[in-house]
PAVEX-930931 format. One record per residue (C-alpha): residue in one letter; x, y, z; residue number from 0. Coordinates in Angstrom, 1 decimal, decimal comma. Example, Ala and Ser with C-alpha at 12.3 -4.5 7.8 and 13.67 -1.06 7.14 Angstrom:
! residues 2
   r        x        y        z     k
   a     12,3     -4,5      7,8     0
   s     13,7     -1,1      7,1     1
This chain:
! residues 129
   r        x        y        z     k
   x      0,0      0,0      0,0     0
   x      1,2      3,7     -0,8     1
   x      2,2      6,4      1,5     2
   x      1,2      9,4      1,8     3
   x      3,8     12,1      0,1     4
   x      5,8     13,9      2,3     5
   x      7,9     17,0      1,7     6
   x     10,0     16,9      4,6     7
   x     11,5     13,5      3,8     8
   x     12,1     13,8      0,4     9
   x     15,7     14,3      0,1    10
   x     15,5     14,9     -3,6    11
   x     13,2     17,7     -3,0    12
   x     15,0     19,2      0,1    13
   x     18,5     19,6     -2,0    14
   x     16,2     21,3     -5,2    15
   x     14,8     23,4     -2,1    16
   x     18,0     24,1     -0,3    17
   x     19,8     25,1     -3,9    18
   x     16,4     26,8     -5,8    19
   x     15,5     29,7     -3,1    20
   x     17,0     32,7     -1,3    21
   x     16,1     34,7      1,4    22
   x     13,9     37,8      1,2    23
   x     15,8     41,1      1,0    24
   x     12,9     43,1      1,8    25
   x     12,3     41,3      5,3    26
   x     11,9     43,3      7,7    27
   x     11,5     46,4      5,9    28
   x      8,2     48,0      5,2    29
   x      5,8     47,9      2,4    30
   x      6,5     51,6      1,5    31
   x     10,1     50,4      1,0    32
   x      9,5     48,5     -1,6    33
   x      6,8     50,5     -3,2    34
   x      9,6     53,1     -3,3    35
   x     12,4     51,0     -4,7    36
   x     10,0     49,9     -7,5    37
   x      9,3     53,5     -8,7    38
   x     13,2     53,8     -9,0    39
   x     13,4     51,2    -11,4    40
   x     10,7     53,3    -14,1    41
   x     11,8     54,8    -17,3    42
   x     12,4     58,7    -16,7    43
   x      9,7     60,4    -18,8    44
   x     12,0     63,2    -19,4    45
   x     15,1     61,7    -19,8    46
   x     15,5     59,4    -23,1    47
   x     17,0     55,9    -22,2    48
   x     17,5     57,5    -18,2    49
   x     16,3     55,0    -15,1    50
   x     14,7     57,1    -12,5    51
   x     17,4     56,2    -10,1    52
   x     17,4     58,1     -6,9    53
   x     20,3     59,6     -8,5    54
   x     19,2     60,5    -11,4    55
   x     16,6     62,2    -10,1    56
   x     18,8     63,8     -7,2    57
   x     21,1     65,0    -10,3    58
   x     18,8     66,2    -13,2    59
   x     16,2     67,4    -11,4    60
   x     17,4     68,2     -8,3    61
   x     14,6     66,5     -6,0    62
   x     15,7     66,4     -2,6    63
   x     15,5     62,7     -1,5    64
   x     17,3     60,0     -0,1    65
   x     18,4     56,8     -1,8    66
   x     17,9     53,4     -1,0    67
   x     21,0     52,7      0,6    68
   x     20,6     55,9      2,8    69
   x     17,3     54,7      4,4    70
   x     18,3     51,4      5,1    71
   x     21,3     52,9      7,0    72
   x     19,2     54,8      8,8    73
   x     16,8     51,8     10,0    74
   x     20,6     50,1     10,4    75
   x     21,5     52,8     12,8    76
   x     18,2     52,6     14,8    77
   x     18,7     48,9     15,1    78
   x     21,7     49,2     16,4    79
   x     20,6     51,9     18,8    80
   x     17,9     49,8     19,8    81
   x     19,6     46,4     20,7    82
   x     22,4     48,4     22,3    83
   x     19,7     50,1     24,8    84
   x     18,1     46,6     25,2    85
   x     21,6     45,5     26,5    86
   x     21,8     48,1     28,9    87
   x     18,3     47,5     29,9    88
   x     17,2     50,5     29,1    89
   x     13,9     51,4     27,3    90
   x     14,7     52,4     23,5    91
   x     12,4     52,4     20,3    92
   x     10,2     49,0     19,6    93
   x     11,0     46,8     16,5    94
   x      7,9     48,7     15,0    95
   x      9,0     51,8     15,7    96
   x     11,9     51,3     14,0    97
   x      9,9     50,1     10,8    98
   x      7,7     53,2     11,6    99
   x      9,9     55,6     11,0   100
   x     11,6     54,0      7,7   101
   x      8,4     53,9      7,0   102
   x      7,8     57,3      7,0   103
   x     11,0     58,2      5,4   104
   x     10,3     56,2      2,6   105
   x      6,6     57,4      2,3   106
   x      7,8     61,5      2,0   107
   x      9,9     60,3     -0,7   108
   x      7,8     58,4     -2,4   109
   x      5,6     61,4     -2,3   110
   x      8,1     63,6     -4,1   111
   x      9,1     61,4     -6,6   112
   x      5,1     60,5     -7,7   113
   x      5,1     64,3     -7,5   114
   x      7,8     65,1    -10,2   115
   x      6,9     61,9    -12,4   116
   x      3,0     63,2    -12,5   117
   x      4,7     66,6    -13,2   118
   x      7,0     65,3    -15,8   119
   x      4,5     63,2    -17,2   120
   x      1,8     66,0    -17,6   121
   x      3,6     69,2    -18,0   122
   x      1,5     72,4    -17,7   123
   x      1,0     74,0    -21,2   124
   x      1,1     77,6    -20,6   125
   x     -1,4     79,6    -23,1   126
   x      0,0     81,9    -26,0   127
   x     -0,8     85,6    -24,8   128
């Protein structure tokens, strides 16, 4: 009589497992992260054959915002800050804090670059006088 098909004790299917996935890079990092990397990666409506790149757009267009890298340094600084206050035993800023504020950071960007895209995307056509 058959068994019933288990995963787990497959070894065949463990080693395509252990060699077919990765871990997340966005763990632990909030949703507006992402949504933010994502609009980095368009097509600059502007710029022929230009990525809108958080320097790009920092660059040619001069929009004040941080990059990737800089907001994940800063939720790497106030991870640190946070487990080092946890080892003193002292009360410092909750996991979702931490995700809070990135968070945030990454939603005032995202703002500004939806901003200049719309802008970029729909310039104003000023009337002949």
């Amino acid at each position: 009589m058959g068994e019933i098909y288990r995963a787990s004790t497959d070894l065949a299917f463990q080693g395509i497992i252990r060699n077919h996935t990765s871990t997340n890079g966005c763990k632990g990092l909030p949703a507006q992260f992402v949504s933010y990397t994502n609009i980095l990666t368009t097509t600059c409506p502007q710029c022929p054959n230009s990525i809108c790149s958080a320097h790009h757009l920092i660059r040619k267009h001069q929009l004040n915002i941080q990059t990737p890298e800089e907001i994940i340094r800063l939720g790497s600084r106030k991870r640190e800050q946070q487990q080092r206050l946890r080892k003193e035993k002292k009360t410092g800023p909750s996991r979702d804090d931490v995700i809070e504020s990135m968070a945030q950071v990454c939603t005032s960007n995202l703002i500004k670059v939806k901003t200049l895209l719309d802008k970029l995307r729909n310039p104003i056509k000023m009337n002949k006088i």
